[in-house]
C-alpha positions as CSV (number, residue, x, y, z in Angstrom):
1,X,23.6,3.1,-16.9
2,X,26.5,5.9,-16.4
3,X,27.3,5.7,-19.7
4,X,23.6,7.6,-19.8
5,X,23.7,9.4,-16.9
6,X,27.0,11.2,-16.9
7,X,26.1,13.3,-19.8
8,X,22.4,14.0,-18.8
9,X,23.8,15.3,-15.2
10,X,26.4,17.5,-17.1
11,X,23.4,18.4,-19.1
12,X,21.8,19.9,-16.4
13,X,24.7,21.6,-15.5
14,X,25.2,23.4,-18.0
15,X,21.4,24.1,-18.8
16,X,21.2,27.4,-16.6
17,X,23.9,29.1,-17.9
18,X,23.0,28.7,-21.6
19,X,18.9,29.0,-20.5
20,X,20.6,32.2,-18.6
21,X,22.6,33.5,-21.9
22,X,19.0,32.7,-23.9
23,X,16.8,34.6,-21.6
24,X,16.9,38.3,-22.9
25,X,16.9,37.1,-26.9
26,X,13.8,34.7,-26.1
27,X,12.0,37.8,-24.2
28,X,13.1,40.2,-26.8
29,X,12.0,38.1,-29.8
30,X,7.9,37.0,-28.0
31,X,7.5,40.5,-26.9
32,X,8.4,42.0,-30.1
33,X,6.0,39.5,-31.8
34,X,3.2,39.0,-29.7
35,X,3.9,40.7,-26.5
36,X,3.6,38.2,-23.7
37,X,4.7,34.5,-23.1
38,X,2.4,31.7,-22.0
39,X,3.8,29.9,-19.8
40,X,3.7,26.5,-21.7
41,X,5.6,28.4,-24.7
42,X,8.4,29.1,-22.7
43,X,8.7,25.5,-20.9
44,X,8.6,23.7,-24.7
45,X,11.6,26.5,-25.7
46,X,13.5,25.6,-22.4
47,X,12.7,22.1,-22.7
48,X,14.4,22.1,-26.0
49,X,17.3,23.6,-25.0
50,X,17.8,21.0,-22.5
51,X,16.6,17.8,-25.1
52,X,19.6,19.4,-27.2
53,X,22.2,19.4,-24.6
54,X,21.2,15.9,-23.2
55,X,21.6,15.0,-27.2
56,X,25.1,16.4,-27.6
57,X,26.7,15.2,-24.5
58,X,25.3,11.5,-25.2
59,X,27.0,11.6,-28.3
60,X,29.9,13.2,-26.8
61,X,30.3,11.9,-23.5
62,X,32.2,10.3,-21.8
63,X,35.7,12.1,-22.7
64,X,38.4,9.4,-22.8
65,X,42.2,10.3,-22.2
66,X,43.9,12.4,-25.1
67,X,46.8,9.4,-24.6
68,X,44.3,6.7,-24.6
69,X,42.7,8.2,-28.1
70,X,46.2,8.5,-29.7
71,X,47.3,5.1,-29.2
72,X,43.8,4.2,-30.9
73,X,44.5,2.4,-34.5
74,X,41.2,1.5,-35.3
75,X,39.1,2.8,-38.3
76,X,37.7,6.6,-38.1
77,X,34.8,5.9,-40.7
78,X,32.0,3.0,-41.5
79,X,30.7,4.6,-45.2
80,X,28.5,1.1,-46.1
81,X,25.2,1.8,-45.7
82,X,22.5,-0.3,-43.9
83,X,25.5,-1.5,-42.2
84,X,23.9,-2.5,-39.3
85,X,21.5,-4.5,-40.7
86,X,24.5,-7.2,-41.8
87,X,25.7,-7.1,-38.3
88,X,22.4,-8.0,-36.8
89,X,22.1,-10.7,-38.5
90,X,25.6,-12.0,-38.2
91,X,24.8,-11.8,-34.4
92,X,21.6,-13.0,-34.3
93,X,20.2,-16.3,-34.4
94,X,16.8,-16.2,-35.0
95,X,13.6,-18.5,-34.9
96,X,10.3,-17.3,-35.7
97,X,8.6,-20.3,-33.5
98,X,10.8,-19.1,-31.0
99,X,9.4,-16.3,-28.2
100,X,12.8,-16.5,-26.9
101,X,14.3,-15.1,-30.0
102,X,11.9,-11.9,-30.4
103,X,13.1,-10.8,-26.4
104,X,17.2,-12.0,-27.3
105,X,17.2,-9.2,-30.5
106,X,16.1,-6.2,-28.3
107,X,19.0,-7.6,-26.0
108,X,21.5,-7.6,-28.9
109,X,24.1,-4.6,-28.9
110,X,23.5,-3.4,-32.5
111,X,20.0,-3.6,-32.4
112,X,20.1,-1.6,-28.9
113,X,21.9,1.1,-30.7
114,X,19.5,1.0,-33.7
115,X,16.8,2.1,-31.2
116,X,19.1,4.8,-28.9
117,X,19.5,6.5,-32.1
118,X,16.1,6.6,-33.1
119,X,15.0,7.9,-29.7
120,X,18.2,10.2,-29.5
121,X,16.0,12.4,-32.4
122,X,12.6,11.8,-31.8
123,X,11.9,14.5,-30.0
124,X,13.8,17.3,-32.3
125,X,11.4,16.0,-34.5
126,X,8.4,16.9,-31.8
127,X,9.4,20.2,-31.5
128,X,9.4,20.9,-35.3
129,X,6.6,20.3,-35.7
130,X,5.0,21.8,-32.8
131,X,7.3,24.4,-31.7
132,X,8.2,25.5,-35.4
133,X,5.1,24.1,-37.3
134,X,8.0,22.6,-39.5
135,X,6.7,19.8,-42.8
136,X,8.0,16.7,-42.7
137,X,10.6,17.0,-45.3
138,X,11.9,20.2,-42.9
139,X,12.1,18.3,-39.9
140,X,13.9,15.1,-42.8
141,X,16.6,18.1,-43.4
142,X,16.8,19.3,-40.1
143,X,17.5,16.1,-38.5
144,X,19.8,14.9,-40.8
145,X,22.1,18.4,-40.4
146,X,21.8,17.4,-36.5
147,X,23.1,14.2,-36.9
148,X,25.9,15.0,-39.8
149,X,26.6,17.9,-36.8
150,X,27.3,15.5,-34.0
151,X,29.2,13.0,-36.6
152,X,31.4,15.5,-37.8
153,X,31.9,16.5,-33.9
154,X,32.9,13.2,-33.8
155,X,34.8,12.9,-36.8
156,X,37.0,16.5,-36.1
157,X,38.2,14.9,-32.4
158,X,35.4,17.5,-30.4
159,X,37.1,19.8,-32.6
160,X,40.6,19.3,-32.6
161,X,41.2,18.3,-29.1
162,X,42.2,15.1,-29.8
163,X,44.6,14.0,-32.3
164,X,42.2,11.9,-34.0
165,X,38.5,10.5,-33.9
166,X,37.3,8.9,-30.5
167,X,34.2,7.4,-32.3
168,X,33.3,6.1,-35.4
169,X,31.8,8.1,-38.2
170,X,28.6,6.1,-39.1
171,X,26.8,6.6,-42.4
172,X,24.2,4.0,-40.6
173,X,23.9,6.9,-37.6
174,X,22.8,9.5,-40.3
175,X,20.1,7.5,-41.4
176,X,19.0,6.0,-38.6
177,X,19.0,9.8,-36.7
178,X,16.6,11.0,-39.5
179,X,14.3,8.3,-39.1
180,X,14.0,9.1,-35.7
181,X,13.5,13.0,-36.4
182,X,10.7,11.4,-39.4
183,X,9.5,9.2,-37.0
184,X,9.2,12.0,-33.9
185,X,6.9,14.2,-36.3
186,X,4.8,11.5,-37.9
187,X,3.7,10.8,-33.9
188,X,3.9,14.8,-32.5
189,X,-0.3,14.9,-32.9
190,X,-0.4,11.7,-30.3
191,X,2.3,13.2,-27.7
192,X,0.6,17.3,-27.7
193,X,-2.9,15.7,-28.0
194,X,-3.7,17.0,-24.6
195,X,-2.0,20.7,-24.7
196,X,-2.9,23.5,-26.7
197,X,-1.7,24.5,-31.0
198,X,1.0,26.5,-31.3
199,X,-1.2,28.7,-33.0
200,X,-3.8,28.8,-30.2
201,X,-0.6,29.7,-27.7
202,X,0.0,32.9,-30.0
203,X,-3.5,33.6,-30.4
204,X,-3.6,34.1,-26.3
205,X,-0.6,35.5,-26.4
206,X,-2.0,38.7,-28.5
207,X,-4.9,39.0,-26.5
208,X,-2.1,39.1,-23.5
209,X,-0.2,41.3,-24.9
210,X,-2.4,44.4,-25.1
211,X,-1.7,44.7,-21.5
212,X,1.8,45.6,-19.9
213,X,3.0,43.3,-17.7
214,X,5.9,44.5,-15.5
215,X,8.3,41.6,-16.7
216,X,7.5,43.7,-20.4
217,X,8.8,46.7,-19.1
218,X,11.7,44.8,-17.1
219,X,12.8,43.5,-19.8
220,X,12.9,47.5,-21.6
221,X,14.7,48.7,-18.6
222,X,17.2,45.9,-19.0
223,X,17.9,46.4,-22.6
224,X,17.7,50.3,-22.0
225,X,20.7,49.5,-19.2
226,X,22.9,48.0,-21.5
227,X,22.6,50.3,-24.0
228,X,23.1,53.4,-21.2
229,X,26.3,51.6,-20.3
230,X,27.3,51.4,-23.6
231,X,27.4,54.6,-24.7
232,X,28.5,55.9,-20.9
233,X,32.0,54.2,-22.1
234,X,31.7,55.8,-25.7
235,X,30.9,59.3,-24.2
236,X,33.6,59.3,-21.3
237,X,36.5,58.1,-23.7
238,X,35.4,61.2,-26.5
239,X,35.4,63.4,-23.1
240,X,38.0,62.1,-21.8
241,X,40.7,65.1,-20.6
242,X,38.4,67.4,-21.0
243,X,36.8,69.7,-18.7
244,X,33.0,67.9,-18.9
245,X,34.4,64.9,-18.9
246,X,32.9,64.6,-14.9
247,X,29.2,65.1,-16.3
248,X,29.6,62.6,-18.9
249,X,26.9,60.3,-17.1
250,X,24.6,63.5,-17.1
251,X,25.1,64.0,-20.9
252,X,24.2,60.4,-21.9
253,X,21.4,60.5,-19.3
254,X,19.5,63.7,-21.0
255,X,20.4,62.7,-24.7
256,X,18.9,58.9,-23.7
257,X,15.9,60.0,-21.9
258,X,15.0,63.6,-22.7
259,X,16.2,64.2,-26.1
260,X,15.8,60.8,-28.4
261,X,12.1,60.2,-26.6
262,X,11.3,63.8,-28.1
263,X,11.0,62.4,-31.6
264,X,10.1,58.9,-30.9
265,X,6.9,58.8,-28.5
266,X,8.5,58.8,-25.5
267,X,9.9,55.9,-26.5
268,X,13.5,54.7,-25.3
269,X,15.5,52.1,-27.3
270,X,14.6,49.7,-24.8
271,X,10.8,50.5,-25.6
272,X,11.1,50.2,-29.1
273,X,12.2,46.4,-29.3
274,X,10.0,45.6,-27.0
275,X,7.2,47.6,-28.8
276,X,6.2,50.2,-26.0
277,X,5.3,53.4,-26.2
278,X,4.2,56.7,-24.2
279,X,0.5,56.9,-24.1
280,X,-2.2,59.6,-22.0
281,X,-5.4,58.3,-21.6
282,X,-5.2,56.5,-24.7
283,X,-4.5,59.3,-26.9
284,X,-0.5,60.7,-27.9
285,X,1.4,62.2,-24.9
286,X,1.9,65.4,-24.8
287,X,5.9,66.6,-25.3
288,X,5.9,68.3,-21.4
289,X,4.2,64.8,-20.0
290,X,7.4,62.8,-21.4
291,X,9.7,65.3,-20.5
292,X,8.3,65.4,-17.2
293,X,8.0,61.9,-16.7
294,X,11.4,61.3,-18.5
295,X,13.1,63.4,-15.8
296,X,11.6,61.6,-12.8
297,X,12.3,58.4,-14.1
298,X,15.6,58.8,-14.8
299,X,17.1,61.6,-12.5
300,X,15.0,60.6,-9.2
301,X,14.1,56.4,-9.7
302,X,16.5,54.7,-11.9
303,X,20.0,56.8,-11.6
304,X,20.2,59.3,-8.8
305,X,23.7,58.9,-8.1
306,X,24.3,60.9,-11.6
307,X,24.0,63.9,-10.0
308,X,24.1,63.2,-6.5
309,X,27.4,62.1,-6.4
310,X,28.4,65.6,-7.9
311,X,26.7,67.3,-4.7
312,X,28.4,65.3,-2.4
313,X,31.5,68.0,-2.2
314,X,29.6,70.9,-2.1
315,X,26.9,70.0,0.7
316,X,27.0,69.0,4.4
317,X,27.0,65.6,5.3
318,X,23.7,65.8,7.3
319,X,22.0,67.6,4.3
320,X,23.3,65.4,1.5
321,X,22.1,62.1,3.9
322,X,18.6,63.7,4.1
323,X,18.5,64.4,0.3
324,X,19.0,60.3,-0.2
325,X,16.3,59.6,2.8
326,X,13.6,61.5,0.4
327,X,15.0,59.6,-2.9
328,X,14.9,56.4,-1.0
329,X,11.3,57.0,0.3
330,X,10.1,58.4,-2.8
331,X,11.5,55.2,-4.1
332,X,9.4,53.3,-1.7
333,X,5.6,55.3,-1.9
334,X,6.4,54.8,-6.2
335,X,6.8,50.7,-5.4
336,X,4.1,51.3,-2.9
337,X,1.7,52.7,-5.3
338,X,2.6,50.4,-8.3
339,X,1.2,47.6,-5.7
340,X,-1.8,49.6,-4.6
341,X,-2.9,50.3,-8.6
342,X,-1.9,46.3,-10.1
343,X,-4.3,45.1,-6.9
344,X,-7.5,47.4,-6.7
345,X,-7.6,49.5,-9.8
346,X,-5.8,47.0,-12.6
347,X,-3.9,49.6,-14.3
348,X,0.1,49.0,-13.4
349,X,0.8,51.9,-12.8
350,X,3.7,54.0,-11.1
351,X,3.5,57.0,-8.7
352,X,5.5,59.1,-11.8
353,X,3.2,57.6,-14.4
354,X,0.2,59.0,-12.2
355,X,1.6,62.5,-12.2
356,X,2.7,62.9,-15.6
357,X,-0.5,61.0,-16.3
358,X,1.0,58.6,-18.8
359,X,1.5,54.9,-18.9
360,X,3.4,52.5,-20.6
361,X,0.6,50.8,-24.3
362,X,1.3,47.9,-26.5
363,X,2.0,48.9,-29.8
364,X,1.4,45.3,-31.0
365,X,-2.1,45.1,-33.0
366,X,-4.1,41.9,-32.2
367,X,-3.3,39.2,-35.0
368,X,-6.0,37.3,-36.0
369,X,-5.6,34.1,-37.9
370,X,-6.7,33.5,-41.7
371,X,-9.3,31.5,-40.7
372,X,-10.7,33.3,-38.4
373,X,-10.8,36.4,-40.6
374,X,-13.0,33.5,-43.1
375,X,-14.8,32.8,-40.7
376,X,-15.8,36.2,-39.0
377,X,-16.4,36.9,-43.0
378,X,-18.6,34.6,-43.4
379,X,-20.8,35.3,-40.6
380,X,-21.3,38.5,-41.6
381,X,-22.2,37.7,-45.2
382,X,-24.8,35.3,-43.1
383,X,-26.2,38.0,-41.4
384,X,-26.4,40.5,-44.2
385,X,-28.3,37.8,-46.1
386,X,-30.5,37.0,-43.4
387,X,-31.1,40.9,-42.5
388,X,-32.0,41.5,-46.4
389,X,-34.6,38.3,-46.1
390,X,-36.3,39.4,-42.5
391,X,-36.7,43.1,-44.9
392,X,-38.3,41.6,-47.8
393,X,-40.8,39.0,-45.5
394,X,-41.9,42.5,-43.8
């Protein structure tokens, strides 16, 4: 049983840092498309990501010696196809009156390996189907690039790192490894009967999406973050020497949050891949509500210290300390209201939102599927045709 469970435990090892690397691109990509995540979405995507890693390190794993592989002599390829099925039965006796005989193949090595690699891909071909609503001849193709991938793994020495191949290169584990990706979406309707379409999961996650969630704009801030720091290394090396160089987190500040929101809604970088914008009551925001609100946000909540660390010189000690007292409490009543709003009013809103009187709106329409638009079109051709009757009866 190690043989199984050393790579599954390495598996899950290494499963939060790539689920941690995959995080932001997964967010980015379902809020830009729908604007939310149902929960169940994002455990099938995660899910996968571990299925693949368990995959990969049981065909990798366990690592033998680099001395013990180049004293190896053995042959690097098996290129006969159907292979196995000559070895099972030159290592099976077999009687059809015999019950012994039907439990003594499952018990035979080859035929054990037949079925690992038929389960090693049945689920990649689960999650075509249902994940990526892939045919069957995708999920044929896909499968078989997943298996010529961990062959050629094999085949390369993991790459190089061995002077030659630690396992064989089976034609047999090609063909086998698609028939278990076939095989795992002819059988995806009986292992998701009991949890919702794909399709249905997107539907719900429109209707979720009209609303902005704080993860939403968490995920704007982040991605605004990264592009601040960014061009904060750009700007100081153009400045560098020079006698603004000091104010160089100032100047990015105002271009990022005063200037570029001017012409784009209010809408930071950030915003616009997530598909946010400035909003007032439901109708455009004025050009003083962003700027206002622009300032606030980004001179009093999110970077203070790009200024106050400039006034730190030039004011007493006991002055500068108060001045960080009222940032930090201002900090607090904006939480403090967020929590007050999300509970008894359902708006999610922040203190500087309620006195610019703006707020953060989708910008992602509400998909309807084809055939709903059918049938929605239909029912009003039904009515139409019933209204006209009810007309001509009077």
């Amino acid at each position: 049983m190690d043989v199984y469970k050393i790579p599954i435990e390495y598996a899950f090892i290494v499963f939060p840092f790539i689920a941690f690397v995959l995080t932001i691109p997964f967010l980015i990509h379902q809020y830009r498309k729908f604007g939310s995540i149902p929960i169940l979405k994002s455990f099938c995507f995660y899910s996968m990501i571990l299925y693949t890693l368990c995959a990969y390190f049981l065909v990798m794993l366990p690592l033998p010696s680099i001395e013990k592989v180049a004293k190896m002599t053995g042959p690097t390829m098996q290129l006969v196809p159907f292979q196995f099925i000559k070895d099972i039965i030159a290592t099976t006796s077999f009687d059809i009156s015999n019950l012994q005989d039907f439990i003594n193949i499952f018990r035979n090595s080859t035929v054990y390996t037949v079925l690992f690699n038929i389960v090693l891909t049945l689920p990649f071909g689960v999650y075509l189907r249902y994940l990526f609503k892939k045919k069957w001849y995708h999920s044929l193709i896909y499968t078989f690039l997943l298996s010529l991938f961990f062959e050629l793994t094999q085949l390369s020495g993991l790459y190089g790192i061995y002077p030659r191949p630690y396992r064989l290169f089976d034609i047999d584990d090609l063909l086998i490894n698609t028939l278990g990706g076939l095989l795992g979406h002819a059988l995806t309707p009986i292992f998701t009967f009991f949890i919702p379409t794909i399709d249905e999961l997107d539907e719900k996650s429109y209707r979720k999406g009209s609303k902005v969630k704080l993860l939403r704009r968490g995920v704007a801030l982040t991605i605004d973050i990264l592009f601040i720091l960014i061009f904060c290394v750009i700007t100081r090396i153009i400045l560098y020497n020079t006698a603004i160089e000091k104010y160089y987190a100032l100047i990015v500040l105002f271009l990022y949050y005063i200037v570029f929101p001017s012409f784009t809604e209010g809408r930071t970088l950030g915003k616009k891949m997530i598909r946010l914008k400035i909003s007032a009551n439901d109708t455009p925001a004025k050009w003083y509500q962003i700027l206002i609100r622009n300032i606030i946000l980004a001179f009093l909540i999110l970077y203070p210290f790009s200024w106050m660390n400039m006034l730190e010189s030039v004011m007493k000690n006991a002055m500068y300390t108060r001045l960080w007292y009222v940032l930090i409490a201002f900090q607090l009543i904006n939480i403090g209201c967020y929590i007050y709003t999300s509970l008894t009013k359902k708006e999610h809103v922040f203190l500087y939102e309620i006195i610019t009187g703006t707020k953060n709106v989708s910008t992602i329409a509400i998909n309807v599927p084809e055939n709903k638009k059918v049938e929605s079109s239909i029912n009003t051709e039904k009515k139409e045709i019933i209204t006209e009757l009810d007309c001509k009866n009077e």
